[in-house]
C-alpha positions as CSV (number, residue, x, y, z in Angstrom):
1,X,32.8,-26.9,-35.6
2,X,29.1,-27.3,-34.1
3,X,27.2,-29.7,-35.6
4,X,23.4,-29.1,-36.2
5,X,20.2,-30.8,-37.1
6,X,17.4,-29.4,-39.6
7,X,14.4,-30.3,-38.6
8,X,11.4,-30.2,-41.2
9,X,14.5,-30.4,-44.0
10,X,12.3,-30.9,-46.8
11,X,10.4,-27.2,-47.2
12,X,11.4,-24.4,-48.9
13,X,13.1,-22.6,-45.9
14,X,15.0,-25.7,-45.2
15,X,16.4,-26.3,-48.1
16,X,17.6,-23.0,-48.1
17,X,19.1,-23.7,-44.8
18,X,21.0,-26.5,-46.1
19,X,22.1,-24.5,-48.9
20,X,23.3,-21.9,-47.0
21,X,25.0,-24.4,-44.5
22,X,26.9,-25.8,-47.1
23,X,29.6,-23.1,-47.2
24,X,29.4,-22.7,-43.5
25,X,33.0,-23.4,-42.8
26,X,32.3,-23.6,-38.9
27,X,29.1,-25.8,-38.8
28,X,27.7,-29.0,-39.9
29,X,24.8,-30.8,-41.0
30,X,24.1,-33.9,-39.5
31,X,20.5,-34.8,-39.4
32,X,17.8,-33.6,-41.7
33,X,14.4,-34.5,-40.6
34,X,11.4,-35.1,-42.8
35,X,8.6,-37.2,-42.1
36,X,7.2,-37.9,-45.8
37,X,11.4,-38.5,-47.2
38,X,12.7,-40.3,-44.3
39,X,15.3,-42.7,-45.8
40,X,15.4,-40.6,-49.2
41,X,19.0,-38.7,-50.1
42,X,18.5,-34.7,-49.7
43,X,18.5,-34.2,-53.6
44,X,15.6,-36.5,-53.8
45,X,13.3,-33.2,-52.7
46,X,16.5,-30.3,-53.4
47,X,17.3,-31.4,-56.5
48,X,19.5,-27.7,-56.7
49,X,21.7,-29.8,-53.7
50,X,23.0,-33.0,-55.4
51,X,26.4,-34.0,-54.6
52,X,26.5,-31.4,-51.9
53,X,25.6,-33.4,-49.0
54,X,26.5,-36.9,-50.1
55,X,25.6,-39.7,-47.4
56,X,23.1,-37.2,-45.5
57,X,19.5,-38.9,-46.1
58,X,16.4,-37.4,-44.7
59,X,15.7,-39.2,-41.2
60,X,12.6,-39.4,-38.8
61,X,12.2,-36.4,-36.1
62,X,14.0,-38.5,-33.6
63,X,14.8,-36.5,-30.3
64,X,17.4,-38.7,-29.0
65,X,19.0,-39.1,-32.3
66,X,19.1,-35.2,-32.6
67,X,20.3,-34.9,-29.4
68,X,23.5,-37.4,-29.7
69,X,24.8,-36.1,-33.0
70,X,24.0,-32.5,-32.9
71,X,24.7,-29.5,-31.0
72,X,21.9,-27.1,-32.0
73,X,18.6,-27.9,-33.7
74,X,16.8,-25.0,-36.4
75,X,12.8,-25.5,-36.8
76,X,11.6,-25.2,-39.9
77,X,7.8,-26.6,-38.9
78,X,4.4,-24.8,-39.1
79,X,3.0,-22.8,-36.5
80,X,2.2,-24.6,-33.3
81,X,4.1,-27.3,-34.5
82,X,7.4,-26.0,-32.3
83,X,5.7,-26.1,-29.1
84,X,5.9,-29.9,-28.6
85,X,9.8,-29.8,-29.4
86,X,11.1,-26.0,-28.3
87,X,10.6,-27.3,-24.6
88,X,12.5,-30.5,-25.2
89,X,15.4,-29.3,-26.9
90,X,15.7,-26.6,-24.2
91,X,15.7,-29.4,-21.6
92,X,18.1,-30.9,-23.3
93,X,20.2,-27.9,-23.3
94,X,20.5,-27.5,-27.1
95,X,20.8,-24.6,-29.0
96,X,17.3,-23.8,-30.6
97,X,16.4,-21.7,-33.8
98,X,12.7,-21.5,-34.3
99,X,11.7,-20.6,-37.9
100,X,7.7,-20.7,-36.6
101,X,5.8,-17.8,-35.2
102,X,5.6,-20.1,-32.1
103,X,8.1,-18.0,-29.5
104,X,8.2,-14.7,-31.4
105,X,5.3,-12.8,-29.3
106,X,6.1,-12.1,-26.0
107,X,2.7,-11.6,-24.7
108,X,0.9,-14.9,-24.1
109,X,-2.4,-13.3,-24.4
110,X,-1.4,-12.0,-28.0
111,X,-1.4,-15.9,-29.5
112,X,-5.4,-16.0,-28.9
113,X,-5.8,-13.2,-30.6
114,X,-3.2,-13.6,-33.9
115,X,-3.1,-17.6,-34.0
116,X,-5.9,-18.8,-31.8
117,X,-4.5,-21.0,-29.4
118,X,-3.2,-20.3,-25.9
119,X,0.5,-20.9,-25.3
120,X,1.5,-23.1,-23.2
121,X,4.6,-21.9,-22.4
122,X,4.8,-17.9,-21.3
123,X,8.0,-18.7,-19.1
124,X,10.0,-19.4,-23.1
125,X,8.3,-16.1,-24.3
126,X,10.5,-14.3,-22.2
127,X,13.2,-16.4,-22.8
128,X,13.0,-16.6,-26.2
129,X,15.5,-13.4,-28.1
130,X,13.5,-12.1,-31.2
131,X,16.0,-13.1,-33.6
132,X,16.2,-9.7,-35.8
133,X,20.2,-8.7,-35.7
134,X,19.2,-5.3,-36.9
135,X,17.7,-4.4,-33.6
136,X,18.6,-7.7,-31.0
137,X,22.1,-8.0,-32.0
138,X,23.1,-7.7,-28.5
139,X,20.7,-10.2,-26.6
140,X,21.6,-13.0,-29.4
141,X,24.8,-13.2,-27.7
142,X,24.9,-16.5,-25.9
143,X,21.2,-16.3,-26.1
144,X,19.8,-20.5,-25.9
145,X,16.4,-20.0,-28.0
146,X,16.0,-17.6,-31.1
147,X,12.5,-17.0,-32.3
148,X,13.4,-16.0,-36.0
149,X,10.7,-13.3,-37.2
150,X,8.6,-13.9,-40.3
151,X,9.5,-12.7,-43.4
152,X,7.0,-9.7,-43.6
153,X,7.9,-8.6,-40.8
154,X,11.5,-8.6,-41.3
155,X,10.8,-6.4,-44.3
156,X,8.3,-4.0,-42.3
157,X,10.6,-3.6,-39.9
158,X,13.7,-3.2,-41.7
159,X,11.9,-0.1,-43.6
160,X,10.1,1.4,-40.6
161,X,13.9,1.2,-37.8
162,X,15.5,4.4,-39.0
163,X,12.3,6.2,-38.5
164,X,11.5,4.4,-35.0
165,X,15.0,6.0,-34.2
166,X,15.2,9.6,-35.1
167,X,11.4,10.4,-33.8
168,X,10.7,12.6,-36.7
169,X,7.5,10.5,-37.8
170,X,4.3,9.7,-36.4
171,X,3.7,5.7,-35.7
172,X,0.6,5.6,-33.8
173,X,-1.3,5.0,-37.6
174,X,1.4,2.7,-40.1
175,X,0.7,1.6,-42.8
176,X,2.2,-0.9,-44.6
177,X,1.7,-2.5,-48.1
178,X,3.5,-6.2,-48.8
179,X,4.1,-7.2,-52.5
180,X,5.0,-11.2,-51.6
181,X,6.1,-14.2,-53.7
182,X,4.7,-17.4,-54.5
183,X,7.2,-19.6,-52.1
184,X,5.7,-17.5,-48.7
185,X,2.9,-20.1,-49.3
186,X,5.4,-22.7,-48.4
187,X,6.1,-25.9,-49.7
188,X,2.6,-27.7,-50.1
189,X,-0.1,-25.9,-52.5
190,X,-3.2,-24.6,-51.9
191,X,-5.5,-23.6,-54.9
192,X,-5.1,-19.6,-54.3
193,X,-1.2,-20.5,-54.8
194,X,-1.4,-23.2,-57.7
195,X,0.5,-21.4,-60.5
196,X,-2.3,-21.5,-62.8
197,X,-4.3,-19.3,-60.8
198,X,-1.7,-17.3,-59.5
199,X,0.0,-16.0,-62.8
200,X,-0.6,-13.2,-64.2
201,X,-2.8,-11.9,-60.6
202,X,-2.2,-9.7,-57.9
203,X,-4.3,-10.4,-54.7
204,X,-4.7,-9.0,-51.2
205,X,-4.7,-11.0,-48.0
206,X,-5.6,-11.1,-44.6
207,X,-6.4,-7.9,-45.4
208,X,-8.4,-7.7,-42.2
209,X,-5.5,-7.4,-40.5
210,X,-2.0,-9.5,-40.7
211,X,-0.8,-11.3,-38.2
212,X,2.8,-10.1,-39.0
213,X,1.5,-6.8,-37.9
214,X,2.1,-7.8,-33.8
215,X,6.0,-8.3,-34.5
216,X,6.2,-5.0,-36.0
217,X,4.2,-3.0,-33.4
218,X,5.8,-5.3,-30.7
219,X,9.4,-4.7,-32.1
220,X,8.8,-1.1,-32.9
221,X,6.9,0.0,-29.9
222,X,9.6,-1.9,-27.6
223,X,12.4,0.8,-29.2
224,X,10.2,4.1,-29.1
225,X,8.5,3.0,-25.7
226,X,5.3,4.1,-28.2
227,X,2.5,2.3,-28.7
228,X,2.9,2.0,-32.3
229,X,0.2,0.6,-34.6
230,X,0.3,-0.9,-37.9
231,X,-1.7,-2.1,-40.6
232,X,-0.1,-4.5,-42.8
233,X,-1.4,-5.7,-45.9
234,X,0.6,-8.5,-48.0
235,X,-0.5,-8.7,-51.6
236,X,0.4,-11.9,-53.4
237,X,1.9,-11.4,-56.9
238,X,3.7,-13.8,-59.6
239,X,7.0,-14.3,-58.9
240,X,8.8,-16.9,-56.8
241,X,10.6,-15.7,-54.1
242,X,10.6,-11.8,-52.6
243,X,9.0,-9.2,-50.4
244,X,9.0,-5.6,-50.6
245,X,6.8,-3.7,-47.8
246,X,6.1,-0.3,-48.6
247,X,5.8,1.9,-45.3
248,X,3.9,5.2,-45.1
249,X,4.2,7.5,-42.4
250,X,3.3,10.9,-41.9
251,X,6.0,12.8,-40.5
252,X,5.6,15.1,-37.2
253,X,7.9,17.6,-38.3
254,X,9.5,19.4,-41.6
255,X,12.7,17.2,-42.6
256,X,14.7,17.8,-45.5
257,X,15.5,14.5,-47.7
258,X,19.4,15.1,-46.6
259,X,18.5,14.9,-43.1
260,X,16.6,12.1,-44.1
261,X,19.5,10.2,-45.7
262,X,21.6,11.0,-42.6
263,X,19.0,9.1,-40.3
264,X,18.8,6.2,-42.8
265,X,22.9,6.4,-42.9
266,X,23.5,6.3,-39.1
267,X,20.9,3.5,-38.8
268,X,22.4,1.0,-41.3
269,X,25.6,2.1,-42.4
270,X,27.7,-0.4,-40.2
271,X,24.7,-3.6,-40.8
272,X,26.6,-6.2,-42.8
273,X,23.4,-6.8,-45.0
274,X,21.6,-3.6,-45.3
275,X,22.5,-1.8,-48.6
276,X,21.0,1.3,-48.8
277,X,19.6,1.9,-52.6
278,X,19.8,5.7,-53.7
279,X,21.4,7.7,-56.4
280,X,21.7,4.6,-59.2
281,X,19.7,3.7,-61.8
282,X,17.0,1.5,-59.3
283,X,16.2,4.0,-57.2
284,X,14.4,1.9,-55.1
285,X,14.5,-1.5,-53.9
286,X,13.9,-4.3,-55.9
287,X,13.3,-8.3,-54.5
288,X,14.4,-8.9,-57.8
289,X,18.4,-7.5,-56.9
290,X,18.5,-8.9,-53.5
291,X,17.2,-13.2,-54.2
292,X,19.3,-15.4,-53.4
293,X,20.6,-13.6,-50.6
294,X,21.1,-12.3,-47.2
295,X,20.6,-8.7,-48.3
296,X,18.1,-6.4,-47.7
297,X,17.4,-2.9,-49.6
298,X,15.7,-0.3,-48.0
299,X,15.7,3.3,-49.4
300,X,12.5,6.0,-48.9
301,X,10.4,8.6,-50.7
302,X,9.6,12.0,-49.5
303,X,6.4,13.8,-50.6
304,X,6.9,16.9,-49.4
305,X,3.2,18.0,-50.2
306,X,1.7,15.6,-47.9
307,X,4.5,15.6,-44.9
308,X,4.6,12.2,-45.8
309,X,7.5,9.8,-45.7
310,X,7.2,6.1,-47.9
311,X,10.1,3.8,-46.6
312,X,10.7,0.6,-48.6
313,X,12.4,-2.5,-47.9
314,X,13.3,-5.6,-50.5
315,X,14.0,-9.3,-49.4
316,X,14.7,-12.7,-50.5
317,X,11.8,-14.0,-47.9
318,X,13.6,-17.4,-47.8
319,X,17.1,-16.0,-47.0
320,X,16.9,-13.0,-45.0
321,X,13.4,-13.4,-44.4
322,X,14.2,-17.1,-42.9
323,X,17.3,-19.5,-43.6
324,X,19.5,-16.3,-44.2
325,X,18.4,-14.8,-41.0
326,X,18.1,-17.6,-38.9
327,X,22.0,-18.1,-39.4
328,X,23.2,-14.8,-38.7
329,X,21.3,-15.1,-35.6
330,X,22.8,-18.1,-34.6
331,X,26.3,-17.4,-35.9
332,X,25.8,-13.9,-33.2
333,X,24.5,-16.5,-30.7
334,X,27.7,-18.8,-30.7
335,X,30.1,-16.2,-31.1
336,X,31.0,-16.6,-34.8
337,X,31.3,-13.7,-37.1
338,X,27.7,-13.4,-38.2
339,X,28.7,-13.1,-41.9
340,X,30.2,-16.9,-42.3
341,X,28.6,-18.8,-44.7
342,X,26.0,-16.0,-45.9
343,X,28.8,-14.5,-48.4
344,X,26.5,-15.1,-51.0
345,X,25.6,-12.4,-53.7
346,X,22.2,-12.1,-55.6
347,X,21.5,-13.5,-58.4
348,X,21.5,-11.7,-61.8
349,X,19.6,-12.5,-63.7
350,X,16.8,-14.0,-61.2
């Protein structure tokens, strides 16, 4: 049994990780952090959690507390906020999961550019394991400091792998198209993402360029030894939780939609939470079929007329796009099997 602290408990993504955590037979929680609930019970803020952790109250981020009654520690703080703790924790010799952007890059000089700072701490970049399973599953192992990727990216990559592996498409020009939910936006409002004036719209962002967009090329380019570009644009649309990126690619050379399903087959056809969605009724993925869970859908579109190939992935951003994936991380980083406590089915209806 490893026991593990949550710090920044009180979000949207850690909630989830205390939901998830729950049915973990082989960890437990024992300190949640939150700076406006310290003192409050965990239902006070998850009201979906009462009488699941009874006794556990939101505490202070205390490092000396954390570091007596836990063994690893998962972030769930804003970007830049990690920096002052990762270190620490590291020191310490802890177990870290970072749910920020802050150790996902592993070119310094690429933090000026996407978040405007400079890090601090270039020697973690290279330490840090980019905490995607699909595609790290073998550096997680016994790895000290995850950097879980962000939700969009997840999704972009998770659509664009079994085309980054058979080298029959071109990825020097990606594009990519996010539908997102509300709950990306995190736990505190902003008037874009106040359900009044988000109902009923569908919006682009950052559409100048998303900062997502350096995991994927990053992630991508590091497989193909390409320099792959991608334009990512998330659009935020009415409904709570979900991503679905939408990938187009033109393809290099004529491919049949059998061969097609054989590249997408030999990618995920052993990956515990890849469900590839063809010949049903939803012929394509859907966030609505996957929330709640650790799944992710991915399935593609061939338009022979334009040599081009459309690749689409579907997430529950706060489970596989966060909580979901920082656990199966972890549970590959301390040897558990990385299913335990992510057994968890979608919801229907959602």
């Amino acid at each position: 049994m490893i026991k593990v602290a949550v710090v920044g408990a009180s979000g949207y993504t850690g909630g989830e990780l205390l939901r998830l955590m729950a049915t973990h037979s082989r960890v437990e929680v024992t300190v949640a952090t939150s700076r406006e609930y310290a003192g409050k019970p965990i239902h006070y803020v998850h009201f979906n959690l009462r009488g699941v952790y009874r006794g556990l109250r939101f505490s202070k981020l205390d490092i000396n507390r954390i570091a007596d009654k836990a063994d690893a520690v998962f972030l769930s703080l804003p970007h830049g906020a990690s920096l002052k703790y990762v270190p620490v924790f590291i020191e310490i010799g802890m177990k870290v999961i970072d749910l920020s952007a802050d150790f996902r890059l592993k070119n310094p000089s690429a933090y000026k550019y996407w978040y405007g700072f400079e890090h601090p701490y270039p020697d973690l970049l290279k330490k840090a394991v980019y905490g995607l399973p699909e595609i790290r599953r073998s550096e997680l192992k016994n790895t000290q400091l995850i950097a879980v990727p962000g939700c969009n990216a997840t999704a972009s990559i998770l659509a664009l792998l079994p085309l980054a592996r058979s080298n029959v498409a071109d990825l020097s020009k990606v594009i990519v198209d996010v539908k997102a939910g509300s709950s990306e936006a995190g736990y505190k409002p902003s008037v874009p993402d106040h359900h009044p004036e988000r109902e009923g719209s569908v919006r682009p962002y950052s559409a100048e360029g998303h900062r997502h967009a350096a995991e994927v090329e990053q992630e991508l380019s590091n497989i193909t030894d390409l320099d792959v570009k991608v334009a990512l644009t998330p659009h935020a649309v009415p409904c709570v939780r979900g991503v679905l990126a939408s990938a187009y690619v033109c393809l290099v050379k004529e491919v049949e939609e059998q061969e097609l399903m054989k590249i997408y087959a030999v990618t995920y056809g052993r990956e515990p939470f890849i469900r590839l969605v063809r010949n049903s009724p939803h012929m394509y993925p859907n966030p609505k079929y996957v929330i709640g869970s650790n799944f992710a859908d991915v399935s593609f579109a061939l338009e022979e007329r334009l040599s081009l190939i459309k690749s689409f992935a579907a997430i529950d951003n706060l489970v596989k796009g966060a909580a979901g994936q920082a656990i199966q991380a972890f549970n590959i980083a301390v040897g558990y099997p990385e299913e335990v406590g992510l057994k968890v089915p979608p919801l229907k209806p959602a």
